[in-house]
C-alpha positions as CSV (number, residue, x, y, z in Angstrom):
1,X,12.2,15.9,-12.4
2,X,10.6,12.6,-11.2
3,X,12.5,9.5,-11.1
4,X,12.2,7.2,-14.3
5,X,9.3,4.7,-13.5
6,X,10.8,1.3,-13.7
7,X,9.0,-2.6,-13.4
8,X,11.1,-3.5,-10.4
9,X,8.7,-3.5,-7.7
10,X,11.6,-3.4,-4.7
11,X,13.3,-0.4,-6.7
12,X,9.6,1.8,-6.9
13,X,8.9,0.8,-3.0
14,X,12.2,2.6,-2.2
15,X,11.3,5.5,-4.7
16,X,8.2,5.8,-3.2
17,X,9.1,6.3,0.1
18,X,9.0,9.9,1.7
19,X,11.6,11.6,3.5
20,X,10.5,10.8,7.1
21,X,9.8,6.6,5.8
22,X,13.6,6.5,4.8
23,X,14.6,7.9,8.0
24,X,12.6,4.7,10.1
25,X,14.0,2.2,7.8
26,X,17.7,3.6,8.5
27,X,16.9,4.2,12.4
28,X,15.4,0.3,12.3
29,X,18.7,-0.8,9.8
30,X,21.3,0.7,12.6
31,X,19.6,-1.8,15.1
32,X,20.9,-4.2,13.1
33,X,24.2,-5.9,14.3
34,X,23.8,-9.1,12.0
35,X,26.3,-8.8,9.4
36,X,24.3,-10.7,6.9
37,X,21.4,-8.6,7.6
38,X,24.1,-5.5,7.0
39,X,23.6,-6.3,3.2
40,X,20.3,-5.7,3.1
41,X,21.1,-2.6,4.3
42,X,23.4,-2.0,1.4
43,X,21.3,-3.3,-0.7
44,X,18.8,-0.6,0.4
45,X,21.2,2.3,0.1
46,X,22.0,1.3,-3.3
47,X,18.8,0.9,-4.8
48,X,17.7,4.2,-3.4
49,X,21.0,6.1,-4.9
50,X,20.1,5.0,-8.6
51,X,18.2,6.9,-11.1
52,X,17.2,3.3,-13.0
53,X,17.4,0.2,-12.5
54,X,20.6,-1.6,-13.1
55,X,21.6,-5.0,-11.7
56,X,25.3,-4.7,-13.0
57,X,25.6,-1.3,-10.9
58,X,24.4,-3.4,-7.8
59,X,27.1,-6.0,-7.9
60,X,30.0,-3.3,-8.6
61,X,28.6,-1.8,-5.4
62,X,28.4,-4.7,-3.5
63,X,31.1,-7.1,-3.8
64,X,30.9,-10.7,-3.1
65,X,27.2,-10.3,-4.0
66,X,26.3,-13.7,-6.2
67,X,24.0,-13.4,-8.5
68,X,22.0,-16.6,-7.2
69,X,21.5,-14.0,-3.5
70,X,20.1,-11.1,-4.9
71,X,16.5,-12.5,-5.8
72,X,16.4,-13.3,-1.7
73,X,18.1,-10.3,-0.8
74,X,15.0,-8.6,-2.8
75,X,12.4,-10.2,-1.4
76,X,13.7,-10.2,2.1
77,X,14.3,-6.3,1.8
78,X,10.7,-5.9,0.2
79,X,9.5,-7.3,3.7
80,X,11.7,-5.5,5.5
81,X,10.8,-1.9,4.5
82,X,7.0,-3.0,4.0
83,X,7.0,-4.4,7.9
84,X,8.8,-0.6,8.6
85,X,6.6,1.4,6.8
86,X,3.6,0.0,8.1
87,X,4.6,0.9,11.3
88,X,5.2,4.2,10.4
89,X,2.0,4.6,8.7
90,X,-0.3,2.9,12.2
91,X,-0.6,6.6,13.4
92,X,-2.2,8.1,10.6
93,X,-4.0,5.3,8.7
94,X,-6.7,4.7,10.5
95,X,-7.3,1.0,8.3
96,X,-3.6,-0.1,9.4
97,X,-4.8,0.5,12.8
98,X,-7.9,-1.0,13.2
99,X,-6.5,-4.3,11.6
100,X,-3.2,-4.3,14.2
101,X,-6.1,-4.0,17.0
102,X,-7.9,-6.8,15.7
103,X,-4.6,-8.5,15.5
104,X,-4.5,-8.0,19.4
105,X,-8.5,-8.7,20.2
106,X,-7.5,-12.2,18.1
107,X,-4.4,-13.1,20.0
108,X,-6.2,-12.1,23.5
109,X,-8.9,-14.0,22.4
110,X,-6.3,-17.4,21.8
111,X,-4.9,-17.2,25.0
112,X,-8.2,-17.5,26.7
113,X,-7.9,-13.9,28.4
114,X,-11.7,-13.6,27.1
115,X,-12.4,-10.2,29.3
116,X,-9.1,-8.6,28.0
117,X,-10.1,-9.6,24.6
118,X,-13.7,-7.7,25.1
119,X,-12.0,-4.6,26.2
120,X,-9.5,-4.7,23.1
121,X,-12.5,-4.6,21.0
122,X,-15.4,-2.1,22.9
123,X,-12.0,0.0,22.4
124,X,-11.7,-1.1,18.9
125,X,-15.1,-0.9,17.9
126,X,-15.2,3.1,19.2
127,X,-12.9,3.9,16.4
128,X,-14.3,1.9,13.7
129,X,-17.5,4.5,14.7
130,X,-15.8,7.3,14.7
131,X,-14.5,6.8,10.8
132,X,-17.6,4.9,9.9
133,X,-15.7,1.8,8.9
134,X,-18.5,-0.7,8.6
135,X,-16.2,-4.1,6.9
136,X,-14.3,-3.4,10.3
137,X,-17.7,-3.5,12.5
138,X,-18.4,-6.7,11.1
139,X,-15.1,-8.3,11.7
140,X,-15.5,-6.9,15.1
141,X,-18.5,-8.3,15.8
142,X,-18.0,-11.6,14.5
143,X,-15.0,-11.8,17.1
144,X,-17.5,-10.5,19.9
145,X,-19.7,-13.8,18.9
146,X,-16.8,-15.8,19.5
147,X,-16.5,-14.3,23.3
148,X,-19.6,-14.4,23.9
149,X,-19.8,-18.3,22.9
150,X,-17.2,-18.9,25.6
151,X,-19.4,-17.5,28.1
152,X,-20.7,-20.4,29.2
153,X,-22.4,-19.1,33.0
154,X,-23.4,-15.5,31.6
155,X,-24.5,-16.2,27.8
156,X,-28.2,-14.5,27.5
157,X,-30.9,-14.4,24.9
158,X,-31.0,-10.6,24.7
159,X,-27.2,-10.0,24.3
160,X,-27.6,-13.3,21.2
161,X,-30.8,-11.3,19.8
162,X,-28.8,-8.2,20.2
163,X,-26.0,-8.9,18.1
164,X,-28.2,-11.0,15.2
165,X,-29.5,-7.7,14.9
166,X,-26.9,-5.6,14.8
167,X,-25.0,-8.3,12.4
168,X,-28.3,-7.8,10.0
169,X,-28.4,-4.2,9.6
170,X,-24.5,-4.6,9.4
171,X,-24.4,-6.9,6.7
172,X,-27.6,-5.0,4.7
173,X,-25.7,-1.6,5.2
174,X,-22.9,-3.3,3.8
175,X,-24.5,-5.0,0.6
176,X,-26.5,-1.7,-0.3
177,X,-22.8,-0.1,0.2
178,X,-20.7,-2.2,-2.0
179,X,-23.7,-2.2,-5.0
180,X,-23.6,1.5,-5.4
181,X,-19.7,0.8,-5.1
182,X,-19.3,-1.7,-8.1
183,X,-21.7,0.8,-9.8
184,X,-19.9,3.2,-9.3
185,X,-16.7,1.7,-10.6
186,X,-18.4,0.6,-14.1
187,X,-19.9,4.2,-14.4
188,X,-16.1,5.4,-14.0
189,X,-14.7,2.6,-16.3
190,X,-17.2,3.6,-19.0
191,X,-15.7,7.0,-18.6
192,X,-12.7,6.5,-18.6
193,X,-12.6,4.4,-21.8
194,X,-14.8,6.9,-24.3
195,X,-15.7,9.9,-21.9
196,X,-18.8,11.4,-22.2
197,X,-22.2,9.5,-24.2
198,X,-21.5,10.3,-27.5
199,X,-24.9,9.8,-29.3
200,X,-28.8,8.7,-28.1
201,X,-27.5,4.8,-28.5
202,X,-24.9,5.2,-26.0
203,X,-27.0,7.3,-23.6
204,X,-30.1,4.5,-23.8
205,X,-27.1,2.2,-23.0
206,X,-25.4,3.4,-20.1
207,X,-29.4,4.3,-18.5
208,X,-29.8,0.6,-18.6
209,X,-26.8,-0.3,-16.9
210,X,-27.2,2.1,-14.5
211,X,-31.1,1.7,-13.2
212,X,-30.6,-2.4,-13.9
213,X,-27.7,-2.2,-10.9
214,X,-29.1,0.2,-8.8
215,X,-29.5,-1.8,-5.7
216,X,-32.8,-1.4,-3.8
217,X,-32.6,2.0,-1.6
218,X,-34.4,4.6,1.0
219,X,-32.6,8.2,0.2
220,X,-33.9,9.3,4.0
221,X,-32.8,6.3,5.6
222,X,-28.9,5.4,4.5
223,X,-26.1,4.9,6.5
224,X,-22.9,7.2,5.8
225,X,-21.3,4.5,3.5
226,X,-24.6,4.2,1.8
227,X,-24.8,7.7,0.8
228,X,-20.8,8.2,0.0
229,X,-21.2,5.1,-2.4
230,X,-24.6,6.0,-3.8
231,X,-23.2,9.9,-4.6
232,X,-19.9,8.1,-5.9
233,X,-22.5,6.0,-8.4
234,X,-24.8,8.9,-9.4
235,X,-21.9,11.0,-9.7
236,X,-20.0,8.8,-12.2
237,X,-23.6,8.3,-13.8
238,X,-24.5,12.0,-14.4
239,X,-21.2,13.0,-15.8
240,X,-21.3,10.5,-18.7
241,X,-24.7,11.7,-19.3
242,X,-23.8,15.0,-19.2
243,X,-25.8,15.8,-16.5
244,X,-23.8,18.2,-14.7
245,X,-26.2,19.8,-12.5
246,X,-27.0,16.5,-10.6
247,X,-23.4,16.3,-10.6
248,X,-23.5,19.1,-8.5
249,X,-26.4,18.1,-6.3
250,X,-24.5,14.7,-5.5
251,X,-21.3,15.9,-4.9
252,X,-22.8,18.5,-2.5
253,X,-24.2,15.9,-0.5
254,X,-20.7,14.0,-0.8
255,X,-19.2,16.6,0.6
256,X,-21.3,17.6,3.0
257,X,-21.9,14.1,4.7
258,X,-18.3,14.5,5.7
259,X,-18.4,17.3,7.5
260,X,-21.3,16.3,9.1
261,X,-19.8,13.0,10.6
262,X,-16.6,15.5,11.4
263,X,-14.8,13.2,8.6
264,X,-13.2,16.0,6.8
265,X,-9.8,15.4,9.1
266,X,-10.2,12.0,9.1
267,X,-10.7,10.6,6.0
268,X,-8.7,13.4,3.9
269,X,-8.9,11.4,0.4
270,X,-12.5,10.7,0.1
271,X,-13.0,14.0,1.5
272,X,-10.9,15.3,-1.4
273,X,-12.0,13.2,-3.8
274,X,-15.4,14.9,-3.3
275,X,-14.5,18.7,-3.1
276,X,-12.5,18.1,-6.8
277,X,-15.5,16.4,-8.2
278,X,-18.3,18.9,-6.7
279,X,-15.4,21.9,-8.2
280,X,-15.3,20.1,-11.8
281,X,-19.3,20.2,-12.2
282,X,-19.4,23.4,-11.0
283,X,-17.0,25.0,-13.5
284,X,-18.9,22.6,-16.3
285,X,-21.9,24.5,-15.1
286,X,-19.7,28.1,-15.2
287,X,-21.3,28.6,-11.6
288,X,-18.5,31.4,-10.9
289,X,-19.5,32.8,-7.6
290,X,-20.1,28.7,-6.3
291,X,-17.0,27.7,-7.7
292,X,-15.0,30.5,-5.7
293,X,-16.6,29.6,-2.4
294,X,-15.8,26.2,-2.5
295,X,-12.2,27.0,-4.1
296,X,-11.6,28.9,-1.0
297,X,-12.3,26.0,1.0
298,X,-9.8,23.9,-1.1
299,X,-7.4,26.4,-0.4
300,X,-8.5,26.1,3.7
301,X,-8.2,22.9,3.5
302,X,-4.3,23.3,2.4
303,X,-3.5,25.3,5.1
304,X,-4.7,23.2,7.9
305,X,-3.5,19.5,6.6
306,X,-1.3,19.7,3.7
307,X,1.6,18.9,6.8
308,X,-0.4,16.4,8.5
309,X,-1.3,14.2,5.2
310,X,0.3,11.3,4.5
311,X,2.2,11.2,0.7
312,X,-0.7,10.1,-1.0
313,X,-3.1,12.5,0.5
314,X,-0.5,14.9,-0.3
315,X,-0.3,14.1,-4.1
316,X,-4.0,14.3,-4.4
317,X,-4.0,17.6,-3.1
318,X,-1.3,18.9,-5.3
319,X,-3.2,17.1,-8.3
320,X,-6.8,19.0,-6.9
321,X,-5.1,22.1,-6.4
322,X,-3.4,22.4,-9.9
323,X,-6.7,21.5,-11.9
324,X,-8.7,23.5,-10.2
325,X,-6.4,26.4,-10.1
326,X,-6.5,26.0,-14.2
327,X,-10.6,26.1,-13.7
328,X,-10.5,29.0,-11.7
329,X,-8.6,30.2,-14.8
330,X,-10.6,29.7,-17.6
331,X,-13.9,30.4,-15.9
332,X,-12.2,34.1,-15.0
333,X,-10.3,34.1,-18.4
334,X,-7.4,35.7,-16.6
335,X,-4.4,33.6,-17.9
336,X,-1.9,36.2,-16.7
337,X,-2.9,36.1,-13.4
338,X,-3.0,32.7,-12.4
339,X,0.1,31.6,-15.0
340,X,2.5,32.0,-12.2
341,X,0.7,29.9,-9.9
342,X,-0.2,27.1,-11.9
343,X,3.4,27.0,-13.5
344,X,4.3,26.5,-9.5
345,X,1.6,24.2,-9.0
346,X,3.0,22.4,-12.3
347,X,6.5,22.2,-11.3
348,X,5.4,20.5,-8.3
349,X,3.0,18.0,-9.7
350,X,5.9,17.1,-12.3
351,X,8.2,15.9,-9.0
352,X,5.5,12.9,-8.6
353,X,4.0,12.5,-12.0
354,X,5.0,8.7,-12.0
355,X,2.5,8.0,-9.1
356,X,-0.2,9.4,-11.0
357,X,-2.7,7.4,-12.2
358,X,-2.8,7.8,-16.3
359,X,-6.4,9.3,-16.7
360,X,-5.5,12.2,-14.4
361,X,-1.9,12.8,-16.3
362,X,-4.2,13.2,-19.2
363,X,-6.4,15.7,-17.7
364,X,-3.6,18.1,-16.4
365,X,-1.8,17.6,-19.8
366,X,-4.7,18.9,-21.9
367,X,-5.6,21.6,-19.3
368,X,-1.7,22.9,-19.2
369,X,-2.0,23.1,-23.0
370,X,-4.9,25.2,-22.9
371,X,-3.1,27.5,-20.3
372,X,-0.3,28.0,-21.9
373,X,-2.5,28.5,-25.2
374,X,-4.2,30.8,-23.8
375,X,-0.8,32.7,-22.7
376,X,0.4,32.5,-26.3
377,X,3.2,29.8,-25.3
378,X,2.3,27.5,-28.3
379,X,5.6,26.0,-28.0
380,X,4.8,24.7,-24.9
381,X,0.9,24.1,-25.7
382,X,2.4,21.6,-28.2
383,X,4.8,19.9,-25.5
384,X,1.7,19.1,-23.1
385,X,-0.6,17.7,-26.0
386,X,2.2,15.5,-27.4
387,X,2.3,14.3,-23.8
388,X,-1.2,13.2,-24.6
389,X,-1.8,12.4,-28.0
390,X,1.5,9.9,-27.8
391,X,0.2,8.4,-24.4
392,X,0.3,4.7,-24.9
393,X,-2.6,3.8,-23.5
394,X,-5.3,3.2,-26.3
395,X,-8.1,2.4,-24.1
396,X,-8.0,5.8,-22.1
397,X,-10.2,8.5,-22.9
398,X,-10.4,8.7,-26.3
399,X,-12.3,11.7,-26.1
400,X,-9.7,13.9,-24.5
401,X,-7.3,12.9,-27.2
402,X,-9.8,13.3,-29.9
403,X,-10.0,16.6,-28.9
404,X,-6.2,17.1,-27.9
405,X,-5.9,16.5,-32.2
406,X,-8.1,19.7,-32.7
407,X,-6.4,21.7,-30.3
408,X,-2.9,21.0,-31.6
409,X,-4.3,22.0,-35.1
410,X,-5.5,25.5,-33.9
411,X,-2.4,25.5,-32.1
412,X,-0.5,25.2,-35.4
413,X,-2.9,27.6,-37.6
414,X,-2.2,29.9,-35.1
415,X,1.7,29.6,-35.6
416,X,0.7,29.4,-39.3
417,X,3.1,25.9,-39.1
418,X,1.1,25.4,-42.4
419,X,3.8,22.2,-43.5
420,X,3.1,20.6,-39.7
421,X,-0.1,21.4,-39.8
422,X,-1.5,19.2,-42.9
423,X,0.8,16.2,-41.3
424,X,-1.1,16.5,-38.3
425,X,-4.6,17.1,-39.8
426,X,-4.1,13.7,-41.9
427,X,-2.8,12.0,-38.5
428,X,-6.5,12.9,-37.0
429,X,-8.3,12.3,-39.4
430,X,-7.4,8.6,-39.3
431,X,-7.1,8.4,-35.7
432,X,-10.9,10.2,-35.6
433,X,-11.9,7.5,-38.4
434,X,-10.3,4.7,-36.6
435,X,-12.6,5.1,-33.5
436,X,-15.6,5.7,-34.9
437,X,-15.6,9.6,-33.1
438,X,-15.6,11.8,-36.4
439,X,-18.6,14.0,-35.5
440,X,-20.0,16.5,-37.0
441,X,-18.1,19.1,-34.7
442,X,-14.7,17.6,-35.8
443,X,-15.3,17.2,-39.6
444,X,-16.3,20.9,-39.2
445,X,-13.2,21.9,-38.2
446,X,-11.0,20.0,-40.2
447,X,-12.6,20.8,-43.6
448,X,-11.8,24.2,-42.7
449,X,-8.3,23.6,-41.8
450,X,-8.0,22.0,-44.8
451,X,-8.9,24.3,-47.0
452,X,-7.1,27.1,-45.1
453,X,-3.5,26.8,-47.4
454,X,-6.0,27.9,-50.5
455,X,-7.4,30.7,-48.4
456,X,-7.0,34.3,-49.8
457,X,-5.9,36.9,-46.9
458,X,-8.8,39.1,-48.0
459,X,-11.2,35.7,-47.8
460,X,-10.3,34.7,-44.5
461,X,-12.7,37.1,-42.2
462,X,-15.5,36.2,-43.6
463,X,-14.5,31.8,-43.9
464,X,-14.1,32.4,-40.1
465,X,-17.5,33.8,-39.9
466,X,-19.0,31.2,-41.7
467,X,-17.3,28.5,-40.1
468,X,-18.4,30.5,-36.4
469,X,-21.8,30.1,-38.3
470,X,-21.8,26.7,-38.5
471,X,-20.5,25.6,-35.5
472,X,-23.2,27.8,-34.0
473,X,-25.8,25.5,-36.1
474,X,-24.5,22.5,-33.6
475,X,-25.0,23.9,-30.1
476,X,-28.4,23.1,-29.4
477,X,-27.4,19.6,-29.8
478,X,-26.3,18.0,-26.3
479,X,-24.0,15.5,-28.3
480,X,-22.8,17.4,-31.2
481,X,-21.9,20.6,-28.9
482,X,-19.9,18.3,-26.4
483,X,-16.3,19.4,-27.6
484,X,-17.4,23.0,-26.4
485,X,-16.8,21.7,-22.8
486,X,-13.2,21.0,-23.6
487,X,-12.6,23.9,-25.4
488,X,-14.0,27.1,-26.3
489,X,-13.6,27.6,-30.1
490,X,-16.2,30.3,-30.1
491,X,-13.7,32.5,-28.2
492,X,-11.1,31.6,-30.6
493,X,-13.0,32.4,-33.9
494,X,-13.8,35.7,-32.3
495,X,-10.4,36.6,-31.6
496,X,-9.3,35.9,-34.9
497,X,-12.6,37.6,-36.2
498,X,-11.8,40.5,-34.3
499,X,-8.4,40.9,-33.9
500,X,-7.8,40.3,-30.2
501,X,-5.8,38.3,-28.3
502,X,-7.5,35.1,-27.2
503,X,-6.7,35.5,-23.7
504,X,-8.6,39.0,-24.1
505,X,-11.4,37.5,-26.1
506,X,-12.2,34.8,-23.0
507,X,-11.8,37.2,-20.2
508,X,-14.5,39.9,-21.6
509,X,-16.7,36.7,-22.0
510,X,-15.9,35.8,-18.4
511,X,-16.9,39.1,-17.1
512,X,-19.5,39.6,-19.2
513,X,-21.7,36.3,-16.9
514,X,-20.5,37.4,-13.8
């Protein structure tokens, strides 16, 4: 199990430290001979012993500690294992780095060792390049001004011509950059508050927002940051509109870029980042035999860095490889196949759940209760979409947890947990109500459910029939049809229609496209 999440921020530093970054902070604390520096050093080991928080546990375990110390022992620790883990981290982040050279090409520069200075940052400068770090380029060339302006004897017009320039296109790279980035974010933020447009007001809405902020572009002429922010943007923008095959086409080109500018091993993340979302619109587009080739890769990419990743790279992957994994699953309809896997997967992700950002909790939640749905574990099914119906966050994704209502009451009719069932039905109805997000699709459903205790065994075939019926009546409609994409109540009725097992019902359906 993960470690209770707690507000100290000393106590999550020291939680949130891997193996190996423990190791360097104790290899750095033996250097220390100070013997008021030795508590901090206690201080550390306690901390990192504890399951929560608890200042009374600190002073039994360090005697002679006052009460009026510990808020400076804190802070001076906090510094301590930041300073330590920074330079653990200047190998492999490639941002850390680049700032400790510019640390150097600054201090070169200060003690008037001008030529020193130049070579520190022609070095520099190489590996901002290489990982296409354009907010680094233009530090580094605004220090390359400042040698050049002590130049006195060999300062030229082409050299000052040359860098105006390349400080132009810098700076125009940069601003086309970080508008598809902020556009970007407020696509995502939209998103993340209510999902998906939910009606032809909302769609109008977000359209205006979008092309309003779309800075000024050429498609054939954009730097690499230009086209990784402007994919970032269009992706965000197609997926609220439901536009999944654009989705696709931008994500393609997301990943692609990368492997293009031989990124893939440099910039793991992003790279990451990109191969989940290009995955996610293929499985919303059921594109089987695409989804498998680029799941492979996924899996390729695994083998060759899931050692060499730092912690958070590491997380991501877990995170991309578990949701997926539970794709891969649905769009083959084999539950009983991948069920050991993803329980593995899930098992795994649980170890670092804290670090995960909420929206993505969410996502895995509802998946898992799906899978284990689908594996008639209802028990379980219930356990994941508690986790996110009673999520306290009330401005995130109310359109998972709209749907995470109707799931948990064809969870229930399926345990025939008539008593629980009516409890919960009231409980979504408000919270549907409440939000303003009772369509058509959900008042459907829970009229039926409703009216299910009063339901004669003999009736029931042909309600489910006419409820399939009128269901059917709402998929031509791009808004009405949405919950479809989070689950497929079609397979359901015709399981219980028919007789078979839903898992049965999804995998003849899945076999039936490919």
């Amino acid at each position: 199990m993960a470690k209770t999440s707690n507000a100290q921020p000393l106590f999550q530093l020291i939680h949130a430290l891997t193996k190996s970054e423990k190791r360097s902070f104790k290899l750095y604390a033996g250097k220390v001979s100070d013997p008021t520096e030795a508590k901090f050093v206690q201080l550390f080991d306690v901390l990192e012993a504890m399951e929560v928080y608890n200042e009374e546990q600190i002073f039994k375990k360090i005697p002679g500690l006052k009460s009026a110390q510990l808020a400076n022992m804190k802070a001076h620790l906090f510094k301590q294992v930041l300073m330590v883990l920074r330079q653990s981290q200047i190998k492999t982040d490639v941002d850390i780095s680049l700032r400790e050279n510019l640390d150097y090409v600054r201090l070169l520069f200060k003690k008037g060792l001008y030529e020193q200075s130049m070579k520190m940052l022609t070095k520099t400068k190489v590996i901002a390049n290489n990982y296409k770090k354009n907010i680094f380029k233009l530090a580094l060339l605004n220090y390359e001004k400042n040698i050049e302006n002590q130049q006195m004897l060999s300062l030229d017009q082409t050299t000052c011509l040359k860098l105006d320039k390349d400080t132009k296109s810098l700076l125009r790279k940069i601003n086309v950059a970080q508008a598809f980035f902020s556009l970007a974010l407020r696509m995502k933020a939209h998103f993340l508050r209510s999902g998906m447009a939910r009606n032809e007001d909302e769609l109008e809405k977000i359209n205006k927002i979008f092309y309003a902020n779309l800075p000024e572009h050429d498609k054939t002429h954009l730097s690499f940051s230009e086209q990784y922010n402007m994919c970032r943007a269009y992706y965000w923008f197609s997926y609220i509109t439901q536009d999944f095959t654009s989705c696709v086409k931008y994500t393609e080109i997301w990943v692609s870029i990368f492997k293009e500018n031989n990124l893939t091993h440099l910039r793991h993340a992003e790279f990451l980042r990109g191969l989940n979302r290009l995955l996610q619109s293929l499985f919303r587009i059921n594109d089987v035999d695409r989804f498998s080739i680029y799941y492979e890769e996924l899996l390729e990419f695994e083998k060759l860095y899931a050692k060499a990743i730092d912690s958070d790279s590491k997380q991501l992957l877990v995170r991309c490889l578990t949701i997926q994994t539970l794709n891969k699953c649905f769009l083959e309809g084999d539950f009983k196949q991948y069920g050991p896997r993803l329980e593995r997967y899930l098992a795994k992700l649980e170890e670092s759940i804290e670090y995960i950002d909420s929206n993505n909790q969410l996502v895995v939640f509802y998946k898992s209760a799906i899978l284990y749905f689908g594996l008639g574990k209802y028990e379980k099914s219930l356990e994941y979409l508690d986790r996110v119906i009673d999520n306290k966050n009330d401005q995130l994704r109310e359109d998972l947890k709209s749907f995470a209502y109707i799931l948990y009451l064809i969870v229930l009719y399926d345990m025939r947990d008539l008593d629980h069932l009516k409890t919960m039905r009231n409980r979504a109805f408000v919270y549907l109500r409440q939000r303003n997000i009772l369509g058509q699709f959900h008042h459907i459903i829970l009229q039926f459910l409703k009216k299910t205790e009063d339901i004669m065994p003999l009736d029931l075939k042909g309600e489910l029939i006419t409820l399939r019926t009128s269901l059917q009546g709402l998929l031509e409609d791009k808004f009405e049809s949405k919950p479809l994409l989070y689950f497929d109540i079609m397979s359901w009725l015709e399981s219980k229609i028919t007789g078979k097992p839903f898992h049965e019902v999804v995998k003849e359906l899945a076999e039936s496209k490919q």
